[in-house]
N, C-alpha and C positions, 0 to 999 in steps of 0.2 A: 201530604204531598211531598214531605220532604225528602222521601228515596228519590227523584227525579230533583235535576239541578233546575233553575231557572229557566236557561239555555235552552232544555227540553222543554219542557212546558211551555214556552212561548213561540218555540218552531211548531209544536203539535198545534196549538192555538192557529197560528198560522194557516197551519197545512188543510186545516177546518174555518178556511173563513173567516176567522177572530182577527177584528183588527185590532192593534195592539201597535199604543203609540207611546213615542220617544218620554224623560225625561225631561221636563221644560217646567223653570220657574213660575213660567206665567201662567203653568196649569196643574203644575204633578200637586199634590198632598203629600204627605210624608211618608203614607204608604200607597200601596199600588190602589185604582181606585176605577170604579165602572163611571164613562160618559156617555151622552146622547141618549141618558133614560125618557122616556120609556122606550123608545125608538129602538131601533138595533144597534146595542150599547156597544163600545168598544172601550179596550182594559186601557188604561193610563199608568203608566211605569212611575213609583214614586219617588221621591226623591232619598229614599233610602238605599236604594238602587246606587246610588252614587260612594264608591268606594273611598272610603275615609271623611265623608261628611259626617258631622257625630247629630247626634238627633235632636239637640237642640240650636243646633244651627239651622238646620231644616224647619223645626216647627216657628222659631222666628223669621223665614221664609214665605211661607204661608200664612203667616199673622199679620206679617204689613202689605202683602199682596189682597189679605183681606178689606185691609183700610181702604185701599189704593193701588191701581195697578201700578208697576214701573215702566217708564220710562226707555231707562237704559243699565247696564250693568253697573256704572259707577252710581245712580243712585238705589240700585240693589242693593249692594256693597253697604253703603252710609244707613240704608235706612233698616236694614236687617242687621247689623254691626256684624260684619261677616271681615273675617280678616282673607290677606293676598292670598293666603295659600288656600284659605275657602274655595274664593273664585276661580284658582287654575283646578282646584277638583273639578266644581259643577262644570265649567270650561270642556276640559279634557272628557267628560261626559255629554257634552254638547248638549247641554242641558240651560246653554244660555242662548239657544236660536233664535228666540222669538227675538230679543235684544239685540243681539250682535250679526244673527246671518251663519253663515257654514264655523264647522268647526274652528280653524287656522285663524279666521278674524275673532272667535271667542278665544282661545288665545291670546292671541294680540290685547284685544280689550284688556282679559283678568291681568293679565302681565303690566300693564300700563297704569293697574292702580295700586298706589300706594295711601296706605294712613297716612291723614293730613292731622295736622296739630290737634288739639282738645277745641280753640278756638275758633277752627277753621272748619270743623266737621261738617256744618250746614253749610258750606259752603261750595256750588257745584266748580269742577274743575274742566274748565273751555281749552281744547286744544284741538291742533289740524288734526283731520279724521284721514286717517291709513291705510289705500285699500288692498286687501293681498289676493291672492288666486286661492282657489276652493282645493282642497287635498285630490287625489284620486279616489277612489272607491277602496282600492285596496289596503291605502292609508288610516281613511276613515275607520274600516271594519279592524281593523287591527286596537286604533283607541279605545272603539267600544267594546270589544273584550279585558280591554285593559282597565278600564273605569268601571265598567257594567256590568261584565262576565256573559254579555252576549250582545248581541247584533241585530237592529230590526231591518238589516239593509243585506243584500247579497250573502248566502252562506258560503262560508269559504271555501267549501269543497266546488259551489258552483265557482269561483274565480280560480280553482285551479285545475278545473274539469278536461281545458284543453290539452293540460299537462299529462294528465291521469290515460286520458285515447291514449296515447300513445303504447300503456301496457295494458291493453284491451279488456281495462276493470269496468265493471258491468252496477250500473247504480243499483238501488235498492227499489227503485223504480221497475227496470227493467228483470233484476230479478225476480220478482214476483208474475211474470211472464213464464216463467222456467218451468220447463217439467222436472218433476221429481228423478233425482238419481243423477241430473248433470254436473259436470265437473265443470266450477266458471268459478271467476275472479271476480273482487271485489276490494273496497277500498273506504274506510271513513275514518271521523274521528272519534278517540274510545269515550266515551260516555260514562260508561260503566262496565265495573267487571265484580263480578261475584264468583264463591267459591263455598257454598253452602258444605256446613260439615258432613251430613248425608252423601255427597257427590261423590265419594270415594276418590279424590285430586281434580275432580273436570273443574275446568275454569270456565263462565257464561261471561262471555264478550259482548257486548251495544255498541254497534259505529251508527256513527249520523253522519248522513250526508244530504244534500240537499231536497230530497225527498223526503227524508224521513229513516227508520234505523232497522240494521239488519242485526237479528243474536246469531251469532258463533260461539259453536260448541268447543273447546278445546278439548280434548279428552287428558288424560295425565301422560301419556308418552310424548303429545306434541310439550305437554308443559315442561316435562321434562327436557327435552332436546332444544327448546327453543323459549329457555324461561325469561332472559334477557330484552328479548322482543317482547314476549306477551305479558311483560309487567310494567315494562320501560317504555311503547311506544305511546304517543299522543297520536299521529296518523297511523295505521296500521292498513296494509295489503294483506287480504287473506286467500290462497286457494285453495278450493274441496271442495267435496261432495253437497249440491244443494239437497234439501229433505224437505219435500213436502206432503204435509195430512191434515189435506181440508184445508181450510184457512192459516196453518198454524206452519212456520215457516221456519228455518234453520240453517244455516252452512255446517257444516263438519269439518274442520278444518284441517289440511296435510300438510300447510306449509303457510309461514308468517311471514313478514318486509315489514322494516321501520321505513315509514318515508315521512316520519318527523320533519327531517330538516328542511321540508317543502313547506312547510308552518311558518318557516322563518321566528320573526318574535311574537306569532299568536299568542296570545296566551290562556290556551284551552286548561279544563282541569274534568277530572274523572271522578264518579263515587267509586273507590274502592271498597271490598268486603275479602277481608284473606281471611 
């Protein structure tokens, strides 16, 4: 499954009924992992998941969670010997909820601990508890691209849906309504683009948007005229010809838009194949 990023594979999951939950100490394993067997199991995100925890930080994670559960984050910290900058990983992955509450207060937490002496280690550290306001939605989903490489909370294209009306782009939803041969717009983020040596230049485009993903055809004179956009954007607007036969679905593209900078600091990524 490794031609599809994560990303996809757990929006498809998604879009299919799969529930599919967070990152969290108190339950991930160190790789992704099935619960509520035998029942209608749902997938547990592991804590490999979490960008720049190395894997033995992780499996001593899980080894004194096996002893005994925690607590709280500072005696996570002590009893897994996780140093500061462990914590503001698993943190910024909101991977310390069950402990701490919404993202901004894990945060707060990992931030607040420091290495105590060799002497002191067993020693729990009592202070006034802090309490902050919860981020926005839009906040959130932004960290979990940035820790995780994907988001089990609102897709982005839905938070900026209201934006998107305005240049009357058509989901991939509503595409799939279309008769064959219409000329309609659309709009997602690129997923993937391929460029099989057979193709003779065409480049095959993947936008995800909160349904689910539409392929665009590029043929080699858009690529040509418009190579800048069709390799550079992370949002992409495409209008052209819809094509459909049978179930099998396609835009043909006449004309490209970067609307990137509506991403702001996402931090989406793409499988390329040139």
């Amino acid at each position: 499954m490794g031609f599809y990023s994560p990303s996809q594979l757990v929006q498809d999951a998604k879009r299919h009924d799969v529930e599919v939950r967070p990152v969290d100490v108190m339950y991930s394993d160190v790789e992704s992992s099935l619960e509520d067997l035998p029942t209608t199991p749902a997938v547990r995100l592991g804590l490999h998941m979490v960008r720049g925890l190395r894997t033995d930080s992780a499996e001593r994670i899980v080894l004194a969670r096996r002893k005994c559960p925690f607590d709280n984050a500072e005696e996570l910290a002590r009893r897994a010997r996780l140093e500061q900058h462990e914590m503001k990983l698993l943190a910024a992955a909101g991977a310390l909820a069950t402990l701490s509450g919404h993202r901004r207060q894990q945060v707060w937490d990992a931030a607040a601990l420091h290495a105590p002496p060799e002497l002191l280690q067993e020693a729990p550290v009592d202070e006034e508890f802090l309490e902050l306001p919860a981020a926005p939605e839009g906040e959130d989903v932004l960290w979990d691209y940035a820790s995780v490489g994907l988001t089990l909370r609102s897709h982005p294209m839905a938070l900026l849906r209201k934006k998107l009306d305005k240049y009357k782009l058509k989901t991939s939803e509503e595409l799939r309504r279309i008769p064959n041969g219409r000329i309609v717009r659309t709009a997602g983020i690129v997923t993937l683009r391929q460029q099989p040596e057979t193709a003779k230049g065409t480049i095959f485009v993947s936008l995800e948007d909160e349904h689910g993903a539409t392929q665009v055809i590029c043929w080699r004179h858009i690529k040509e005229a418009q190579r800048e956009v069709l390799l550079g954007s992370r949002l992409m607007a495409v209008k052209g010809r819809w094509q459909r036969e049978g179930e099998v679905c396609n835009l043909i593209a006449e004309r490209l838009a970067d609307l990137s900078p509506m991403l702001g600091r996402l931090a989406t990524e793409s499988r390329d194949f040139r």
